[in-house]
Each structure stands twice: as structure tokens, then as C-alpha cells.
N, C-alpha and C positions, 0 to 999 in steps of 0.2 A: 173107700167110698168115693167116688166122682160126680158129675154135676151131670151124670144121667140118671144116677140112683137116685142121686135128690130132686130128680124132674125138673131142674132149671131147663130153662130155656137155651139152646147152644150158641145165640148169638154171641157177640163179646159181653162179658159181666162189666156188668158196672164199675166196681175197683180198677176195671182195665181204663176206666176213663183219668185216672189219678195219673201224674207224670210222674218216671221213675230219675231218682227215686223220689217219692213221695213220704213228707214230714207229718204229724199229726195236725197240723194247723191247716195241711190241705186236706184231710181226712173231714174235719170240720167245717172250712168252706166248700165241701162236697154235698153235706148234706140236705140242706135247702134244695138242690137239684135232685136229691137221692127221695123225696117224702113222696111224690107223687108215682113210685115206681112200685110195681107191682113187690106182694110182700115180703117171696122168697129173697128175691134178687136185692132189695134192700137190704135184708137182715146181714145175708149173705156178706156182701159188701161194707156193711159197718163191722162187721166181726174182722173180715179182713182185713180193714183200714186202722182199726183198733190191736188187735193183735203185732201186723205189722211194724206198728209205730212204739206202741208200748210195753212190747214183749221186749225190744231189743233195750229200749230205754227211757226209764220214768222222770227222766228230767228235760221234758219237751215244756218250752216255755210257752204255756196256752192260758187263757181266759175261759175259765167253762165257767156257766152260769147254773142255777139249777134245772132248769128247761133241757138245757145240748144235755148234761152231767145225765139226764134221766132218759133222751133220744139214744143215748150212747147205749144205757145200760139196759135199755128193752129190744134194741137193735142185736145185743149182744146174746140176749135171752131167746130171742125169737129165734135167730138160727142156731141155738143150743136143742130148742125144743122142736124147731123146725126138723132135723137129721136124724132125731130119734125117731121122730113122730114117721119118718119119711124110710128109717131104717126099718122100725119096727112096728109097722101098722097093725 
């Protein structure tokens, strides 16, 4: 699946605004810029940023609150159910 099946938009994604390589603490101060963006491209983007960071490794020294802890985890959800929804209308 590519970013035409999931009808994102072809401009550059969002994630691409993150500098490589990019740590989970810039994932985080990404957000805030990331809330006002349309909903694929964000979800997108937080999966990516998250994935990225935490898949390679869980000892990224960060301050999550419950507020980011819960933007993180519907971020994460949304493009889970976004590609389904998007694969299998």
C-alpha cells in the first residue's frame, strides 16, 4: 500500500518536516504544529514519528504527560484505522 491508496495528498508528508535523524523528543515538539493539519496526514505522521523512534528503542528519555501519552495513542489509532478503512471500504 502507498500514499496513493491511502489518498494522502502527494505533497511532502508531514514526518518529512522532522530532521534526520530525528529523536522522539522532536516527534513530540512536532506536534503542536502537527494538530491543526488535516486528519490523514497527521495520524500518518504521528505513527511514523512514533514507530520510527520507538520501535528501534524504548529508552528515549522524554516527559509524556497524560494529555501528549493520549495525542500519541489516538494518533496512532487513527492511521491504524485510517488504512483499513482506506484499504477496505
Amino acid at each position: 500500500m502507498n500514499s496513493c491508496d491511502l489518498q494522502l495528498s502527494p505533497h511532502t508528508p508531514l514526518y518529512d518536516q522532522l530532521s534526520r535523524p530525528f529523536t522522539f523528543d522532536d516527534v513530540l515538539n512536532a506536534l503542536p504544529g502537527w494538530r491543526g493539519m488535516p486528519f490523514a496526514e497527521r495520524a500518518v505522521a504521528i505513527a511514523y514519528g512514533v514507530r520510527n523512534t520507538s520501535g528501534h528503542d524504548l529508552g528515549w528519555p522524554a516527559n509524556l504527560d497524560r494529555a501528549v501519552y493520549l495525542e500519541l495513542y489516538e494518533g496512532v489509532m487513527d492511521a491504524i484505522l485510517w488504512a483499513i478503512e482506506r484499504k477496505y471500504p
